[in-house]
C-alpha angles and dihedrals in degrees: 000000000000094000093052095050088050086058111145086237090037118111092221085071098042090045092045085047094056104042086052082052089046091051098039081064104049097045090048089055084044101051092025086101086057103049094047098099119109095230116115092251096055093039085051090046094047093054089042084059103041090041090054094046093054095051098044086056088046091054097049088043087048085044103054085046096055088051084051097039105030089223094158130022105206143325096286085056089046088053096051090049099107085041115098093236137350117244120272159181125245116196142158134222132182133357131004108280091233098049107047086045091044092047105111100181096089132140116243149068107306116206126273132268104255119238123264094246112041106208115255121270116249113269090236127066139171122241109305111018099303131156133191110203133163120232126191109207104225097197094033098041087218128131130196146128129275129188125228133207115185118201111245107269098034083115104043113110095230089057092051092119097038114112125203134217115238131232107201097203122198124201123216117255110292097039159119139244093232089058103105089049093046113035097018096036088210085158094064090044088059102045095051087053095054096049089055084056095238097110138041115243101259130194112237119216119204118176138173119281100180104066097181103041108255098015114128086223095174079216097265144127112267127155102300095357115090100171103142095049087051087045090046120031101009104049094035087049094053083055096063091037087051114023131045092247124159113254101213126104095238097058091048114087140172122219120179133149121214124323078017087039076068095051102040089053083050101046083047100043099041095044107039093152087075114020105053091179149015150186121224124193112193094330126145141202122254121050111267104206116193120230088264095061130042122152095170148347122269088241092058133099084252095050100042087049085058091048114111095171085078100031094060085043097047107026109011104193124219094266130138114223132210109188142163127188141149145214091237094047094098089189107049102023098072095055104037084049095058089036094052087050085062099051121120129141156312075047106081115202118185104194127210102189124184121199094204116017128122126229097261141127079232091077104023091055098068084045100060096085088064095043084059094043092056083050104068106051075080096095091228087066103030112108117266124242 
């Protein structure tokens, strides 16, 4: 239909936007000789016809953005864009959240016993208690960088014995580690928690995705390039080497948006013995390799095995699940759709669903507080007495 191909991600539109642009410039070179009079009709003209022009460019260029970036679904997310937050709706599939995150019988590697003396932090930190460190991955061989937030008080002597449950955040493709502190403020979220005494400070971890820089790894293990087992077993077992993290399932969480909302399902999903819960902001379920990168075809061992689509079909682990999509979000709806049809327990999934919202931190940022909300009714993150 009309409408469809009007779309505000259509290329009709953006077609039909930029030809308007092509031919507002022409005409002004065309007609410029004839509006060069001083007189107030051809100065009029002449800003009539340089203002036009401008803001015919800036909406191509915004235009051809918002198809990259995926800032706004439609028109009706375009129109909500001044709103709070688009209306949604809020369900529940599967288990019950505390349980599938509390269960301790769960096959997998579980995380080590840390040593008797942590190494010391490094004398020099970021703003708030951030770190920068970088971890070799001695099983992975595999060597990156991961940020660290650590919670107010980590350093205070009185709180020497006190452990911390771990968020493992992942940014969207292109990205950076310190996303989630930085665009998404998750740090301020969960400070603010934990000063309301509902949640219990908790260390955030933030590595590198693109090792190499640049490359769209889906975070998984390919031929060279073992970055889910660095992602999975080498950076969460610095931690306990490092940090005086708390060893359990249920105080161990993923968080990932996007490209990163793919690999903190599968982090989660595929290593339930050490991640009992994650939040997921426009993700999706199977890998999405670019043309530049492409380890192995979806019909492979490799493939199937990255399929969550199945697993949560076949062998649903005991994993509680945070996750917002939307019917307009081209690039997560799809795959969230055929993976919440799977569901059954033990695997809990609580669903926030937008009918018109883009896929965008412009929208994932304000939704962050209820993420962590949902979060600590997990007992490794509730706030202790």
């Amino acid at each position: 239909t009309l409408r469809r191909r009007m779309d505000l991600t259509g290329g009709a539109f953006l077609t039909l936007v930029a030809g308007l642009a092509i031919a507002a410039a022409a005409l002004t070179v065309v007609f410029w000789p004839r509006l060069s009079a001083q007189r107030p009709l051809p100065v009029l003209g002449r800003i009539g016809a340089l203002l036009g022009l401008n803001l015919l460019v800036l909406a191509t260029v915004g235009l051809v953005a918002n198809d990259v970036f995926g800032f706004f679904a439609d028109w009706t997310d375009l129109g909500g864009a001044f709103a709070t937050t688009p209306p949604a709706a809020h369900t529940t599939q599967g288990g019950e959240t505390a349980n599938a995150a509390a269960q301790t019988r769960v096959l997998g590697s579980a995380l080590p016993r840390p040593p008797r003396h942590l190494p010391p932090l490094p004398k020099e930190a970021a703003a708030d208690h951030v770190y920068t460190f970088t971890v070799s991955g001695p099983v992975s061989h595999v060597t990156g960088k991961v940020v660290v937030r650590l919670p107010p008080g980590y350093g205070d002597p009185k709180q020497a014995g006190r452990r911390y449950p771990v968020i493992e955040t992942f940014h969207g493709y292109p990205g950076r580690p310190s996303q989630w502190l930085t665009a998404m403020a998750l740090g301020e979220v969960l400070d603010e928690e934990a000063a309301l005494h509902r949640m219990a400070p908790t260390i955030v971890l933030a590595p590198q995705l693109e090792i190499p820089p640049g490359r769209d790894t889906e975070c998984v293990d390919a031929s060279g390039d073992a970055m889910e087992t660095w992602l999975t077993t080498d950076v969460p077992d610095w931690a306990a080497r490092t940090l005086r993290v708390r060893l359990d399932r249920a105080s161990w969480a993923t968080a990932g948006l996007s490209a990163g909302g793919w690999c903190a399902a599968m982090a989660a999903l595929l290593h339930p013995a050490r991640y009992g819960s994650t939040m997921i902001f426009g993700g999706y379920f199977r890998p999405s390799f670019g043309s530049g990168y492409v380890p192995f075809p979806p019909d492979s061992p490799e493939g199937r095995r990255y399929d969550l689509v199945d697993l949560a079909r076949r062998y649903p682990p005991p994993v509680a699940i945070w996750m917002e999509t939307s019917h307009s979000d081209k690039i997560s709806y799809t795959s969230s759709t055929a993976f919440l049809k799977a569901v059954r327990p033990p695997l809990s999934v609580r669903l926030l669903e937008f009918a018109h919202a883009g896929h965008s931190i412009l929208l994932w940022a304000p939704l962050v507080p209820q993420a962590v909300q949902w979060l600590e009714t997990i007992g490794g993150f509730r706030a202790g007495p």
